[in-house]
C-alpha positions as CSV (number, residue, x, y, z in Angstrom):
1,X,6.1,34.5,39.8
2,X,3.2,36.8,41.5
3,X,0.3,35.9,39.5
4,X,-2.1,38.5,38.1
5,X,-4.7,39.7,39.9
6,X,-8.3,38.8,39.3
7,X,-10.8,40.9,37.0
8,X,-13.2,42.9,38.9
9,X,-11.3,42.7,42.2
10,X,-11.3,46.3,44.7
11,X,-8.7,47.8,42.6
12,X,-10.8,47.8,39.5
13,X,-12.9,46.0,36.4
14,X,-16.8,46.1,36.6
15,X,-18.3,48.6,38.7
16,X,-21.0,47.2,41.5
17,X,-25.0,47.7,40.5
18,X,-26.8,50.2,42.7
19,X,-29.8,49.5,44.8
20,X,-32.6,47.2,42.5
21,X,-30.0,45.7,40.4
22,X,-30.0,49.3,38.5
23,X,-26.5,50.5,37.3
24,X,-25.7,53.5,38.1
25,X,-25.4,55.0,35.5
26,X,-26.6,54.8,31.8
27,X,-23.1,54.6,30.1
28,X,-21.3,51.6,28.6
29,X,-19.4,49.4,30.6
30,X,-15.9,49.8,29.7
31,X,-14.6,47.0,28.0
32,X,-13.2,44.2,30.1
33,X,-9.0,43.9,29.8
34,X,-7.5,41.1,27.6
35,X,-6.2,38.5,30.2
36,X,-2.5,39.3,30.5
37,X,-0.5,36.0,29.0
38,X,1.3,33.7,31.4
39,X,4.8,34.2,32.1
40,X,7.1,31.4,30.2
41,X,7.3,28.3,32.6
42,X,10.7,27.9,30.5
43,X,13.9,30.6,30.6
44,X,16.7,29.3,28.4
45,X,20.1,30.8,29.5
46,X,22.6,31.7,26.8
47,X,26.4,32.8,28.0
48,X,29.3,34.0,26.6
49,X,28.3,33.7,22.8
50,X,31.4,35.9,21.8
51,X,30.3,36.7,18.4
52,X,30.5,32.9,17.1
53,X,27.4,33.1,14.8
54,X,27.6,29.1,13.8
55,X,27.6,28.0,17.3
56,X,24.6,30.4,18.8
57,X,22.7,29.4,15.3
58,X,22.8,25.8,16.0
59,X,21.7,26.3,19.7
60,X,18.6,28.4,18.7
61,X,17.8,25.3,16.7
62,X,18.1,23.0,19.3
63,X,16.0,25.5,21.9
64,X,13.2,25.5,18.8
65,X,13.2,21.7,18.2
66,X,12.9,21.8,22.0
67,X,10.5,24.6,21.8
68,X,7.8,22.8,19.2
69,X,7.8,19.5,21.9
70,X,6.8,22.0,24.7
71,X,4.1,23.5,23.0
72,X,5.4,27.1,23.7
73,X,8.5,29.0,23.9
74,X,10.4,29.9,26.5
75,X,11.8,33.4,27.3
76,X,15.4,33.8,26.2
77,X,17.9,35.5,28.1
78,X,21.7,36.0,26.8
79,X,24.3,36.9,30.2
80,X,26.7,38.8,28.2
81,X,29.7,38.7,26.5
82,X,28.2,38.3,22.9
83,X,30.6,39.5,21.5
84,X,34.6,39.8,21.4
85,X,36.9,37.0,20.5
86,X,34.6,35.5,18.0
87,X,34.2,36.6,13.7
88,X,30.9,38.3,13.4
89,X,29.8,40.6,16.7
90,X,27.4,42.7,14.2
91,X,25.7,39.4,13.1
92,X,25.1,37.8,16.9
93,X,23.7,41.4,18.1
94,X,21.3,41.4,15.2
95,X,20.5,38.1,16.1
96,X,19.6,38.6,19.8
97,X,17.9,41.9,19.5
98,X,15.6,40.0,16.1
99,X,15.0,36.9,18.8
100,X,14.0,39.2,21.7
101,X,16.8,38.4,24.2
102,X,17.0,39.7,27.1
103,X,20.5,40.7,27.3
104,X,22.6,42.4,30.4
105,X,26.4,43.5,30.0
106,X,29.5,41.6,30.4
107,X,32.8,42.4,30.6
108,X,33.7,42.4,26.8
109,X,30.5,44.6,26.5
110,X,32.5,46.9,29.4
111,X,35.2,46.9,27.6
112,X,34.3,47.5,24.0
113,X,32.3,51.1,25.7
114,X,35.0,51.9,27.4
115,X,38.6,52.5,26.6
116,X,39.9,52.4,30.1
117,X,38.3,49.4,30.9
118,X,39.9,47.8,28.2
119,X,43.2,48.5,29.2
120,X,43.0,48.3,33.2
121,X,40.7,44.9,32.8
122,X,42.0,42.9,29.8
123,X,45.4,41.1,29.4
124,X,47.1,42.3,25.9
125,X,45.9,39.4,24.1
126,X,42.5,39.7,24.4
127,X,42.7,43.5,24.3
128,X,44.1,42.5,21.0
129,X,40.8,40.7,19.8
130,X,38.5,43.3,21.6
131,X,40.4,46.4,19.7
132,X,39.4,44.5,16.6
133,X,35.8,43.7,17.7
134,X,35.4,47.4,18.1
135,X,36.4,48.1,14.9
136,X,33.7,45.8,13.1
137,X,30.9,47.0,15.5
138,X,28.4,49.6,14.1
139,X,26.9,52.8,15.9
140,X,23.9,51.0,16.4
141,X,25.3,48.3,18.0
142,X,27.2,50.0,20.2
143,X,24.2,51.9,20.9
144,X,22.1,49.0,21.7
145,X,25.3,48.1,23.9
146,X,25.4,51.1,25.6
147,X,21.5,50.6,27.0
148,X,22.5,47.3,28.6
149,X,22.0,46.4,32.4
150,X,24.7,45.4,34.1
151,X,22.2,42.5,36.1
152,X,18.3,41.6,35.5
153,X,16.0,40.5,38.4
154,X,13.0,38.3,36.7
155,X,11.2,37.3,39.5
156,X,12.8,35.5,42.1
157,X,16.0,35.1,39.7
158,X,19.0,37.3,39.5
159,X,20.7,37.3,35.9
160,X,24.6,38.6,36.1
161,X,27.5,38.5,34.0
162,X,30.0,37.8,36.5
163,X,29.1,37.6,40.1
164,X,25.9,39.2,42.0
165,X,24.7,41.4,42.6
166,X,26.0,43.4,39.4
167,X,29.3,42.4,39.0
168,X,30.5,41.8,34.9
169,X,34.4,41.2,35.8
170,X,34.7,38.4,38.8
171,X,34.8,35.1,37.8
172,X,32.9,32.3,39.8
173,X,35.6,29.6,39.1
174,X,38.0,31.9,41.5
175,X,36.2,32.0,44.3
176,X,36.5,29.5,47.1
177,X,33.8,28.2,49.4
178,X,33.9,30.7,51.8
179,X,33.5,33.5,49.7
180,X,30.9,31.4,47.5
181,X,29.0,31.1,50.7
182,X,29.5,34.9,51.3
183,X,28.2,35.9,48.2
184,X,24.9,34.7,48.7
185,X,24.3,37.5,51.6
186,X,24.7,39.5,47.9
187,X,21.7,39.3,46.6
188,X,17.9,38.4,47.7
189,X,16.5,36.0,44.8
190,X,16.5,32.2,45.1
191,X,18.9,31.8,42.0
192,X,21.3,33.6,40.3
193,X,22.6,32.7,37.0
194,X,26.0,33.8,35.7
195,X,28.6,33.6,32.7
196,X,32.1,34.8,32.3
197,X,33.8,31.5,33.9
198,X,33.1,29.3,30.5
199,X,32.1,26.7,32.9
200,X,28.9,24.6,34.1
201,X,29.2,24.6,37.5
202,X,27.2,25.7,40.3
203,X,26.8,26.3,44.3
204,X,24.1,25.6,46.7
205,X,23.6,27.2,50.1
206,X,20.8,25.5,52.1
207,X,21.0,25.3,55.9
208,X,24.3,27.3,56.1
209,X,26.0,24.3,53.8
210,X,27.7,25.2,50.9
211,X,27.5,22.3,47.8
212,X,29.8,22.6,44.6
213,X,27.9,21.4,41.9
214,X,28.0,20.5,38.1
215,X,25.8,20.3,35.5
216,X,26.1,17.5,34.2
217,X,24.1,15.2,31.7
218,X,21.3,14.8,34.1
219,X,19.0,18.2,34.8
220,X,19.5,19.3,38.2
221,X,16.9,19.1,41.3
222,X,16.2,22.7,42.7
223,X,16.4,21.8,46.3
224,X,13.3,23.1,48.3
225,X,14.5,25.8,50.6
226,X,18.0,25.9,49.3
227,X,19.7,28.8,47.1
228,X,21.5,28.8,43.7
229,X,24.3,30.2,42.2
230,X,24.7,28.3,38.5
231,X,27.5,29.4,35.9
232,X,25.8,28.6,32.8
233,X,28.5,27.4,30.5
234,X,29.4,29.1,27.2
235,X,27.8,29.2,23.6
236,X,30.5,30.7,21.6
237,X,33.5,29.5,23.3
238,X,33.4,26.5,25.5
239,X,36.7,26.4,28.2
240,X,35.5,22.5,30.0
241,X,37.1,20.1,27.5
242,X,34.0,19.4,25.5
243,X,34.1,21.5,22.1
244,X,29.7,21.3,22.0
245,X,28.3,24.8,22.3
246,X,26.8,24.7,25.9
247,X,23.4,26.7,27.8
248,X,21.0,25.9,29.9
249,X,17.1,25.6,30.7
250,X,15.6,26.8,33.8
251,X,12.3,24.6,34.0
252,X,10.2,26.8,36.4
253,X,7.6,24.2,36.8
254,X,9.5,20.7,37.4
255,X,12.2,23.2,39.6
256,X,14.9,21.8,37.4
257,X,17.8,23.6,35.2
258,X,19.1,21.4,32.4
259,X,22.4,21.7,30.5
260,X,22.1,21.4,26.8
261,X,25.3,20.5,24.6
262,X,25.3,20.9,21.0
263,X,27.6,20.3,18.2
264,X,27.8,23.1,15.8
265,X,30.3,24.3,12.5
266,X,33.7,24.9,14.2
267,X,35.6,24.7,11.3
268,X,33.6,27.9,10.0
269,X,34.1,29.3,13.3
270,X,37.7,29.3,13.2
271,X,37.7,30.3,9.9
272,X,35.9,33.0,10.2
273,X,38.0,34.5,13.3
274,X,40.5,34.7,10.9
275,X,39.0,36.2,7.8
276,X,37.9,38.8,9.8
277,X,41.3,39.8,11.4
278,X,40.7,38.5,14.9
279,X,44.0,36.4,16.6
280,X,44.4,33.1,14.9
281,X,45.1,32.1,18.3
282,X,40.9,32.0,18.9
283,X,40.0,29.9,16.2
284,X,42.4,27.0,17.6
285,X,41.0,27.3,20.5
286,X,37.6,26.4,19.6
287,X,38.9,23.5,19.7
């Protein structure tokens, strides 16, 4: 990230003494500006939360256990989705707006504003859920909904739902290598992170090669030169086998991004999804 510029540099802070050391002029100097904080060295990466308020609880106490070793905490970013499918969309909003998240749109987001989408872009099933996930939403949170980006460039990272530049409904598990490879041509930023495939997985373009990857236990290497596009898993609803709610930690300063799995209440999960009128067919498949 640019760093700030100095104090006092040509484009401002303490004017220059006149001729004899004199200033020139008898007023006060104005203050000197606070020094602006440093930008987190950490971004953690939460996807696809889908309104499952015991799973995204038990990662943001992970992140602060993690959080309290660092020293500091890192800036939180949620790619979309947070709601739909799951028992408590209301709850998880109020949660991400209280913690500051960053959040851009995804396709249940899409879908929940608009009627059309809903019917051209979601099979009847999970129209099914959606319709009911409208229903318990509030006019503030489809307010707050309504304001989202559809992407978010922080620095030389790209944050998408889907696929870049700004896509919420293309899923990165569909596309083969050549258009992977094409993709990148896409956008300008080093990285770009995405949800919507429930996956951790990833491509890497350096020297015209494309490389599948996954993110497995070990944190991943940023390779110097090379170019990243990294599905980040799923919080709320995990599609890979393992049942753990899943994210991930960008480490700016060791150039590394780290999966995190973490067990969490599924059996209130489910039994929420049910209580509140959602398909009994997404509490099974928690999982």
């Amino acid at each position: 990230m640019t760093p700030a510029a100095p104090f006092g540099d040509s484009k401002g802070g303490v004017p220059p003494l006149a001729a004899g050391g004199i200033p020139p002029s008898s007023s006060p100097l104005p203050p000197t500006p606070p020094t602006p904080p440093a930008p987190p060295r950490r971004i953690a990466v939460l996807a696809d939360i889908h309104a499952n308020l015991q799973a995204l609880t038990a990662v943001l106490a992970d992140l602060d256990a993690l959080a309290a070793s660092w020293g500091e905490p890192p800036r939180l970013v949620a790619l979309g989705d947070m709601i739909g499918y799951g028992g408590d969309p209301g709850a998880v909003l109020d949660v991400v707006r209280a913690r500051g998240m960053a959040a851009i749109i995804g396709n249940h987001e899409k879908g929940a504003l608009d009627a059309d989408c809903r019917k051209r872009c979601f099979h009847i099933q999970s129209r099914e859920a959606l319709d009911r996930t409208c229903e318990l939403l509030s006019d503030a949170d489809r307010e707050y909904l309504s304001g989202l980006p559809t992407s978010m460039v922080l620095g030389d990272l790209r944050f998408v739902h889907g696929m870049p530049p700004a896509d919420p409904l293309t899923y990165f598990i569909t596309r083969d290598d050549d258009e992977l490879a094409a993709a990148f041509a896409d956008f300008a930023e080093r990285a770009c992170f995405v949800g919507h495939s429930h996956v951790l997985e990833g491509a890497c373009l350096s020297g015209g090669r494309l490389t599948r990857l996954e993110l497995g236990d070990e944190a991943l290497s940023l390779e110097a030169g090379g170019r990243y596009i990294l599905c980040c898993g799923s919080v709320g609803q995990p599609r890979d086998g393992d049942n753990r709610a899943k994210y991930v930690v960008l480490d700016q300063g060791e150039g590394t991004v780290a999966a995190r799995r973490v067990v969490y209440d599924i059996k209130a999960a489910a039994a929420r999804i049910v209580s509140r009128g959602l398909p009994e067919r997404y509490a099974k498949r928690l999982w």
